[in-house]
Every structure is written in C-alpha cells, then in structure tokens.
C-alpha positions as CSV (number, residue, x, y, z in Angstrom):
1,X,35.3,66.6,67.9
2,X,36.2,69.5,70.7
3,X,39.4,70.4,70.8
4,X,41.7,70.0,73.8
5,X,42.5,72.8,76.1
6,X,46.2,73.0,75.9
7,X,48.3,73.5,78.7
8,X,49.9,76.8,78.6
9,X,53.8,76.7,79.9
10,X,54.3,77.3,83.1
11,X,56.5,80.2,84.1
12,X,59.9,79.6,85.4
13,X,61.5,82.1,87.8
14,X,64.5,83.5,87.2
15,X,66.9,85.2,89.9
16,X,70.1,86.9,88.9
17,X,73.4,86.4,90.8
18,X,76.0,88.9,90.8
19,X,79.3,87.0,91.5
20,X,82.1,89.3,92.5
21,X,85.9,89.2,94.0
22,X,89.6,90.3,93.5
23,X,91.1,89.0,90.6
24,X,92.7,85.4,91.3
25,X,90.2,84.9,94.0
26,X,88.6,82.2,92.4
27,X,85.1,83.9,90.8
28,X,85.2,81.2,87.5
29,X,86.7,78.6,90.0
30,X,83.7,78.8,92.0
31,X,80.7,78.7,89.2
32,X,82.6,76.0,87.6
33,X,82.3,74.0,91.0
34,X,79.0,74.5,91.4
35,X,78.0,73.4,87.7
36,X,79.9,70.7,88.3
37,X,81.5,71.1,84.7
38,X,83.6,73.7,83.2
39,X,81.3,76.6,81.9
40,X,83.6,79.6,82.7
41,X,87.9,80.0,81.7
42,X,89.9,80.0,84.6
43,X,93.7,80.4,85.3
44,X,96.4,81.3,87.9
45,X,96.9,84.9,87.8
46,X,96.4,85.9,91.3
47,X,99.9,86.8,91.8
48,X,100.8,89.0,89.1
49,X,97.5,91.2,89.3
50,X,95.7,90.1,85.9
51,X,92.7,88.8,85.1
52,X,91.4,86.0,83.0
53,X,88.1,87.0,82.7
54,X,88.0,89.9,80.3
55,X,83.6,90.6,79.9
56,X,80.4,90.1,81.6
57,X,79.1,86.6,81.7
58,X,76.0,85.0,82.1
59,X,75.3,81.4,82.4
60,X,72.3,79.6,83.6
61,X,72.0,76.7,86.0
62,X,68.4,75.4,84.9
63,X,66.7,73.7,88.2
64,X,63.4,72.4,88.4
65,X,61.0,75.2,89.6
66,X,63.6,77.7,89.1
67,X,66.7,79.3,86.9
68,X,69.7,81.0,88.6
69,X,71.9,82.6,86.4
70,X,75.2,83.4,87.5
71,X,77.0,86.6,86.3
72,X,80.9,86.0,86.3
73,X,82.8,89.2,86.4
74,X,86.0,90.5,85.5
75,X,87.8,92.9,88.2
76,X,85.7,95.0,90.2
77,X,87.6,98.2,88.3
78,X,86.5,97.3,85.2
79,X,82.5,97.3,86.4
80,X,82.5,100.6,86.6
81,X,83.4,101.0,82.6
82,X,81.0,98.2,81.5
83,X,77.9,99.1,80.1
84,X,76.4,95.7,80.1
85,X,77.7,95.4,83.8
86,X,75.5,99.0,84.0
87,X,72.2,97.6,82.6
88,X,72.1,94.6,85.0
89,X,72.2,96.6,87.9
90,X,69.5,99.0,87.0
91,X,67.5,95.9,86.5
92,X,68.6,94.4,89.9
93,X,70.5,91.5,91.3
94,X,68.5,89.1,93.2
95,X,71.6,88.6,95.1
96,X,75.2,89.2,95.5
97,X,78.1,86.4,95.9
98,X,81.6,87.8,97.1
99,X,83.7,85.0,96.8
100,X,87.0,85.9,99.0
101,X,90.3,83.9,98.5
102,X,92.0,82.0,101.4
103,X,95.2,82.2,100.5
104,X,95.4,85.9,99.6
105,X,93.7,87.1,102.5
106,X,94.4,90.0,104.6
107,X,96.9,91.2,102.1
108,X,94.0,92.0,99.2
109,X,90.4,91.5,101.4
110,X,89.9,94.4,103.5
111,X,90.8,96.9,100.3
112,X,88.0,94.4,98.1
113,X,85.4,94.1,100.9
114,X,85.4,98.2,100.7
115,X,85.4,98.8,97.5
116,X,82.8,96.3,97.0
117,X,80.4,98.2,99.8
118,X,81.7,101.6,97.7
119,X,80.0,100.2,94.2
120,X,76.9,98.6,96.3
121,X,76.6,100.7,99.1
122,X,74.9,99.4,102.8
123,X,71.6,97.7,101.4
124,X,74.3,95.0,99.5
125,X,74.4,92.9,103.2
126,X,70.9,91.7,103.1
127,X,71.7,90.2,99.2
128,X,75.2,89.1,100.0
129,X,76.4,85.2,100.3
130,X,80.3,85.0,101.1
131,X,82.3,82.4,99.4
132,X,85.5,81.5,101.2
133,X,87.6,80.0,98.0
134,X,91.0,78.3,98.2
135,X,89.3,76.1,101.9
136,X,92.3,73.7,100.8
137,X,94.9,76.5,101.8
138,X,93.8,76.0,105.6
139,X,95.9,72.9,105.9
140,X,95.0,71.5,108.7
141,X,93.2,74.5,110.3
142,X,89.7,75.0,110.3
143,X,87.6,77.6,108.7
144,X,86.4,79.1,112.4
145,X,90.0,79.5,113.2
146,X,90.8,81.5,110.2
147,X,88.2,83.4,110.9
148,X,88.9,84.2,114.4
149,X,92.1,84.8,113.6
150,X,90.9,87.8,110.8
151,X,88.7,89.8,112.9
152,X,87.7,92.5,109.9
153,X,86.8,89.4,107.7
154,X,84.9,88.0,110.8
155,X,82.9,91.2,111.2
156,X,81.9,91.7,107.9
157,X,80.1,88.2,107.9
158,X,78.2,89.3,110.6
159,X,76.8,92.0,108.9
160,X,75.6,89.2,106.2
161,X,74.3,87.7,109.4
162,X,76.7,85.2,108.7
163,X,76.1,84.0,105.0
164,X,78.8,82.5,104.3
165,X,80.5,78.9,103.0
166,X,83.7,77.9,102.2
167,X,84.8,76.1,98.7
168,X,87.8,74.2,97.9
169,X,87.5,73.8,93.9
170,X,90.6,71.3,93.7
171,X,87.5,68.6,94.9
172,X,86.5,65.8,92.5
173,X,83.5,67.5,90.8
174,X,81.6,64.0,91.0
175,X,82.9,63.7,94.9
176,X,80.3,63.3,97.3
177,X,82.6,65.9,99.2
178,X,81.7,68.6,96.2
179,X,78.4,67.7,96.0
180,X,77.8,68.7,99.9
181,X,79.7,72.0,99.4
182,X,76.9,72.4,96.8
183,X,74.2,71.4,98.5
184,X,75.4,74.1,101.8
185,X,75.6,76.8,99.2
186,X,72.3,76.6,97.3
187,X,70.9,76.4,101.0
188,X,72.9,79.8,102.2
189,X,71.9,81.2,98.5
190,X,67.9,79.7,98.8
191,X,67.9,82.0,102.0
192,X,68.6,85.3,100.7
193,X,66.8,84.3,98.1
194,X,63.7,83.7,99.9
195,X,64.3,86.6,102.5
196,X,64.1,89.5,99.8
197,X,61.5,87.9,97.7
198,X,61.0,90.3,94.6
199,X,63.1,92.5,95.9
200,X,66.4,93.4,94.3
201,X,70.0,94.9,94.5
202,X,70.0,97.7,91.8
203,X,71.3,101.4,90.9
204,X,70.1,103.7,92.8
205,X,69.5,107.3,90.9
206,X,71.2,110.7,92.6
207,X,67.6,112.0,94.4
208,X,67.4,108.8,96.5
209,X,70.9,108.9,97.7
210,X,70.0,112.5,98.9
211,X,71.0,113.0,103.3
212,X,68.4,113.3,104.9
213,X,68.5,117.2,105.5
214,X,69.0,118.0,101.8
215,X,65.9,115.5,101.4
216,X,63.7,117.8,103.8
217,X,65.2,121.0,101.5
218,X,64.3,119.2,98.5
219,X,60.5,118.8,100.0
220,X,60.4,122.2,100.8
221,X,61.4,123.8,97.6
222,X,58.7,121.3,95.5
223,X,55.9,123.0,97.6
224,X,56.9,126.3,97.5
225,X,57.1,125.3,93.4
226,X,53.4,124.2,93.9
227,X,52.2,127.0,95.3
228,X,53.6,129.5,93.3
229,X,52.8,127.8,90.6
C-alpha cells in the first residue's frame, strides 16, 4: 500500500506590534480591550507618575491566516535600558501603536509624541496607528472636537495620514459597542499592515543615520582607500 503524501503545515505570518505611551495612558488597558479578556495587569497610576508594567511583554492574538503579537511596554524611559526592548527593534516592528490618553492630554502628550519620534525617528509615521484611550472622558463631546481643539495632537495624526481610533476600555468586553471599536482598529492596523508589507520599523546602525554631506565624505574617502590600496 503507498503511503499518503502528508500535508505539510502551512505557515502562519506573524507581524510584531510595538505598543507604546506615557505611563497611565492606558497601554495594558488597551490590549486587554482588544483581547477581549484580561492578558496584561493594569492599574490607576497615571497621576502619581508610576508604572504598573515593570518588563517587556509579548502576547499573541492568534487569527486565522495570521498572528499579531502585541508588545506591552513599560515607560518609554525605561526602553532605552531594556535589552529585550533592544533585540526587537533590531529585528523590526511591523508596526507601531501610540496609544494617547484623553484625559491627560495636553498636559503629558506633546512631551510623549516627541520623545516617541526621538527613539523612532521620521520613518515611525508610515508604521504608526494612534490610539485615543480614556474616549469616555469626552463627555458629551466628540472625538473631532477634541481634536480640533488640540491642534499639535491634530497635526501629528496627519502625518500618520490620519491612523487613528479612539477606545473607551470601561465598555462591556462582550458589548457589540467593544466589539466595533475592535473591528475599526484591526481595520486601521490591517492598513499599515498591508501598506509596508515586509517591511519593518527597526534600529538603524550610526553609518545610515550619516547627513547627507558627511555621506558624500564617507564615499570619497572609501575610493581614495581603493585606489591606494
């Protein structure tokens, strides 16, 4: 009797997403809402400047085709000291999510929006996906008058070309209200996805962040090297 070809696994992509923010802005709040469950320990410490997440996380929300797995971070300060932090980004993030608090904002955003873009540099805009946490803080206003009323928030979306949704994690989990916030942000996060395909966010070593004047020095000198050698 012949034996059966087997079918060999098919394999599943996997995109990495860096999730970022100023402590109590809602980083943990956020995955949680979008796993619908509680994967990631959250608290209210926005006020006092202390952070409940202490290390790099990753957790995996396993779709069909697909995994995404979300890297929860602690404060953007502490980035720069973590070596695990360091190894992800020399392997690349597929994208980046900057997930900005309502209720804190302008008092902490424009100071996290540029320290964010000093880590990431300019090429972070075509990853990045803005979360606007805390949407229950709004009251009765809506989310386009907040943002016309915060013109440096307003024109840093548009450098995202206008990635953004808002999330308000007090929601039911099983409402059909927090599935539909879902649904918007896998759409928004699908996109950039999509748009860089293999592409990815990652360190950049000292020659490539050379002006470009030092650059045309740098050309020089390796063909003078050449032909003297």
């Amino acid at each position: 009797m012949e034996l059966q070809d087997m079918d060999t696994p098919k394999e599943v992509a996997v995109s990495l997403v860096l999730v970022v923010g100023g402590i109590g802005h809602g980083k943990s709040s956020f995955i949680n809402s979008v796993f619908g469950e509680e994967k990631c320990k959250v608290g209210s410490t926005w006020g006092v400047g202390k952070t409940i997440t202490k290390d790099i996380q990753e957790i995996d929300y396993k779709r069909k085709d697909d995994i995404i797995t979300f890297v929860d971070t602690p404060s953007l300060d502490a980035l720069n000291s973590s070596s695990k932090f360091q190894n992800l980004y020399k392997t690349g993030f597929n994208a980046l999510v900057i997930v900005c608090s309502i209720k804190s904002y302008p008092s902490q955003s424009p100071p996290l929006f540029d320290n964010i873009k000093s880590l990431f540099g300019e090429d972070m805009y075509r990853y990045s996906l803005v979360v606007l946490s805390f949407e229950d803080y709004l009251g009765e206003s809506t989310v386009d008058e907040f943002l016309n009323a915060n013109s440096t928030l307003k024109a840093f979306l548009k450098k995202t070309e206008d990635k953004y949704v808002a999330f308000d994690n007090t929601l039911d989990k099983e409402s059909k209200e927090a599935n539909e916030q879902r649904a918007r942000f896998f759409v928004y996060l699908d996109s950039v996805l999509r748009n860089n395909e293999d592409q990815t966010l990652k360190q950049i070593g000292r020659c490539s962040l050379l002006c470009s004047c030092c650059c045309k020095c740098w050309s020089w000198c390796k063909c003078k090297l050449h032909l003297n050698s």
